[in-house]
N, C-alpha and C positions, 0 to 999 in steps of 0.2 A: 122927122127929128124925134129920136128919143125921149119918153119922159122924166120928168127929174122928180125926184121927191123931197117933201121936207119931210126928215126923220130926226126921232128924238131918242138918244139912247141911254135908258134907262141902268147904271150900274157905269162906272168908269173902270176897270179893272182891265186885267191882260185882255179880255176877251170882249169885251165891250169896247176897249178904243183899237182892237185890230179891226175889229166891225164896224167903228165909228173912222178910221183909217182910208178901208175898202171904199165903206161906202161915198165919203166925198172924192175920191179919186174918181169915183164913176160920174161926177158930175153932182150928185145929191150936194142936198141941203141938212148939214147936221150940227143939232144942238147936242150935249152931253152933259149928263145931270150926274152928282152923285149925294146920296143921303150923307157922306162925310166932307164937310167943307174945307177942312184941311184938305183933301185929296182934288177941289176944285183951285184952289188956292194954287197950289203946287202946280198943275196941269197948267192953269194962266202963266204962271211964273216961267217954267223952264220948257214948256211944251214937250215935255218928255211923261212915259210914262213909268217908274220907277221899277219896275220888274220886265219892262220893254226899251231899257235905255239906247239901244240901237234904231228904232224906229221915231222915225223923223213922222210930227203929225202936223200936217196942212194947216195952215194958216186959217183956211177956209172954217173951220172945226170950231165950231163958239160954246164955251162953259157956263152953265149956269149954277148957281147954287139955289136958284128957283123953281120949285114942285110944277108951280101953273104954269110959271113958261115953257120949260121942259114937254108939259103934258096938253096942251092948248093950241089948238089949230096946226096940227099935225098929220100929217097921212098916214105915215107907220109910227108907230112905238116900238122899241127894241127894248125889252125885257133882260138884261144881261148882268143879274146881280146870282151870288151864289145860290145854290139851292138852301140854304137854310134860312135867306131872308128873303126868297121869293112872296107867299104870305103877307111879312110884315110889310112890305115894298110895296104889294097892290094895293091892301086896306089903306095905308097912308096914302097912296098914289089915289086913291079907285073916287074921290067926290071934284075931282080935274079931268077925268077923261069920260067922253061922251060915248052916250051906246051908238053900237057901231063898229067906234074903233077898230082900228087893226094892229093888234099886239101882237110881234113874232117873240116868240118864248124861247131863248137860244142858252138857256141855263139847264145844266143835265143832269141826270136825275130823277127822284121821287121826294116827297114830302117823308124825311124819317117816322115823325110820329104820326104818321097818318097811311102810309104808303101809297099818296097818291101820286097821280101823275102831276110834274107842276103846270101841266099848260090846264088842269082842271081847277089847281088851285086857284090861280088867275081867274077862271070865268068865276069860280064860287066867290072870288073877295070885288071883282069888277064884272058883276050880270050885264050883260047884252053886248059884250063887245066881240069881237072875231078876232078866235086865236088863232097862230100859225105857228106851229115847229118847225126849227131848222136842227134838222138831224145831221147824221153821218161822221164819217171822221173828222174832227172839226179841232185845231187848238193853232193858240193863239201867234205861238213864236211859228209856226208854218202860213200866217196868213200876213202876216202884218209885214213882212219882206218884199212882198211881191209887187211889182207897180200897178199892177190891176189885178183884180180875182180871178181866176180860173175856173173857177164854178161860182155862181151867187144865183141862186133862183126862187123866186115868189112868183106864185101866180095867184092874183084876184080880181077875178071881171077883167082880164090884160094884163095886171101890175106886173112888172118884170125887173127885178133890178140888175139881172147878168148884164155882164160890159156888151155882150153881144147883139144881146137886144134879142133873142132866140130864146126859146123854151125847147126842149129836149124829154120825151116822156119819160126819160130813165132819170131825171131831177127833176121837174116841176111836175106839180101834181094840182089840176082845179083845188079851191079851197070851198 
């Protein structure tokens, strides 16, 4: 049997609840947080998301307007807020998540006033957790249609979240 995970995705936006979407249809356990509580508000209320009003999201899918539950006894954390509040995001987020962690960084981009990469910003505001990129062509009205993913791959020490349950070396890669 395949493993499940409980994931927590961090940013509610197009591209965070396509992600937050994907991943419960695969079976996952997914909580979704967002720093604006009108925007959790809203998501309880009509289960829509407001720039994704065709995509229907799974019951399964629990909101929270809470940092620590959101960020507390999780397997992944999905990092899915813009690049310009990735930064503020971790600092506030970074004294609820444990070193270790596995945070996939799925916001693109660099730090403007810094021109860093954001999955470095990440480790510099939250030290010792394990980041993961998810690259390639990626947006949100192409993902959030589909009944299962088509591609979705993590790998750490096993972790896999493709529907297939297969790793492929031309998408996953050790971490």
């Amino acid at each position: 049997m395949e493993k499940r995970y409980n994931i927590s995705i961090i940013g509610a936006g197009t591209w965070g609840m396509a992600l937050a979407r994907s991943l419960a249809v695969c079976g996952n356990s997914v909580i979704v947080w967002s720093a604006l509580p009108e925007e959790i508000d809203s998501l309880n209320k009509t289960r829509k998301q407001v720039n994704l009003p065709y995509m229907d999201i799974p019951d399964s899918i629990v909101f929270t307007k809470d940092a620590k539950e959101a960020c507390t006894g999780k397997d992944i954390l999905v990092f899915a807020v813009p690049s310009t509040f990735v930064r503020s995001t971790a600092k506030s987020l970074a004294s609820y998540i444990p070193e270790g962690q596995i945070i996939v960084d799925v916001a693109k981009g660099i730090e403007a006033k810094t021109h860093t990469f954001l999955s470095e910003v990440i480790l510099s505001e939250i030290p010792g957790v394990s980041v993961v990129v998810l690259s390639g062509p990626t947006h949100a009205s192409l993902v959030c249609p589909m009944e299962k993913p088509t591609q979705y791959y993590l790998h750490k020490d096993g972790a896999n979240l493709s529907p297939s349950g297969r790793n492929s070396p031309s998408s996953s890669l050790p971490l």
